[in-house]
N, C-alpha and C positions, 0 to 999 in steps of 0.2 A: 504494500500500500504506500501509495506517497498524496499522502493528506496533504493541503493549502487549509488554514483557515483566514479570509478574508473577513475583515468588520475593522472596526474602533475597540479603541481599549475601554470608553464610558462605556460598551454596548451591552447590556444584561445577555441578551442571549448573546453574542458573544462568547462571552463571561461563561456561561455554560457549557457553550458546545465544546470550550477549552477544558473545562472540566468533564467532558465527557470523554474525552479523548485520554485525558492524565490520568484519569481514574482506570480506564481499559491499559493502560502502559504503550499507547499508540502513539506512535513519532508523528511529526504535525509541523507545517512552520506554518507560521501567525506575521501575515501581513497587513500592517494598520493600514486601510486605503486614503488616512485622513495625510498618512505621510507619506508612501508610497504611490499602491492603486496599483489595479493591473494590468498590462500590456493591452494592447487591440485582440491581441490571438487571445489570450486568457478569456476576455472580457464576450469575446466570437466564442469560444467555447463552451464558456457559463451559459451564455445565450442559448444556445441550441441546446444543450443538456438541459436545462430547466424549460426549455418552453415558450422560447422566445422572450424581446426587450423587456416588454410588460411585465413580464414574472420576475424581474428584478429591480421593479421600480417601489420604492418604499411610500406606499401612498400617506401614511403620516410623519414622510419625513418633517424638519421641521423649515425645510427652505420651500413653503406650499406656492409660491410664486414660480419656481419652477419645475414643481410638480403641476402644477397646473401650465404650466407652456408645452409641457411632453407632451399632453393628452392632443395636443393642436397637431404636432408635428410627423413628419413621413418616418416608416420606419428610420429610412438612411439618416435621416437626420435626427431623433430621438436616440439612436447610437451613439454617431458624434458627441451630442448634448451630455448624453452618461457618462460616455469616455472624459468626459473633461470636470466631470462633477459629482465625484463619483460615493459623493456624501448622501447621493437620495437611493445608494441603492439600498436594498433589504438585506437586513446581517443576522447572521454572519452568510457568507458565500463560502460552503466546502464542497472544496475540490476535489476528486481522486480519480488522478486520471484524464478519461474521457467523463467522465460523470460528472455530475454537479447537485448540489440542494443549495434553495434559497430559501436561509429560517432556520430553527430550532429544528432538526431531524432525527431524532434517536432512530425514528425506526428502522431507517435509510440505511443510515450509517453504521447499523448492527450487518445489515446484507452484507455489506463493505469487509468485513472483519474475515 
């Protein structure tokens, strides 16, 4: 397995899914997006593993001014916007692999094991 946990460090679930991991004795690296964020390819692969842009838009983020300009815009352009803002996505974003979960997932992430 090679686990990504993407989020912020304020992030409760976050916070959790990090402890879901440490608790199982799973290796993991922890990318804050607040100071990093993920490449275009990461960001295209979360994408399509989860379900498309949408499914990683945090709709009570709390920048709702540009949660509300997404809802206007064309996929291609809704990407871009994330790619550069990457504070409204839903966290935490784990990775393994080709796979992806956007959110709190034990259930997921036990199949993963």
């Amino acid at each position: 397995m090679n686990i990504q946990v993407f989020g912020s460090k304020k992030s409760f679930d976050t916070k959790k899914a990090q402890r879901y991991f440490k608790e199982r004795r799973v290796k993991f690296q922890f990318i804050d997006v607040r100071e990093k964020g993920m490449s275009k390819g990461e960001l295209e692969s979360v994408a399509r593993a989860a379900g498309g842009i949408e499914a990683l838009i945090d709709a009570k983020a709390k920048d709702q001014d540009l949660v509300a300009l997404l809802a206007h815009l064309t996929p291609d352009q809704k990407f871009d916007k994330l790619l550069e803002n990457q504070h409204v996505l839903a966290e935490p974003v784990v990775r393994n692999g080709k796979q992806a979960t956007v959110g709190y997932a034990p259930e997921i992430w036990k199949m993963w094991e």
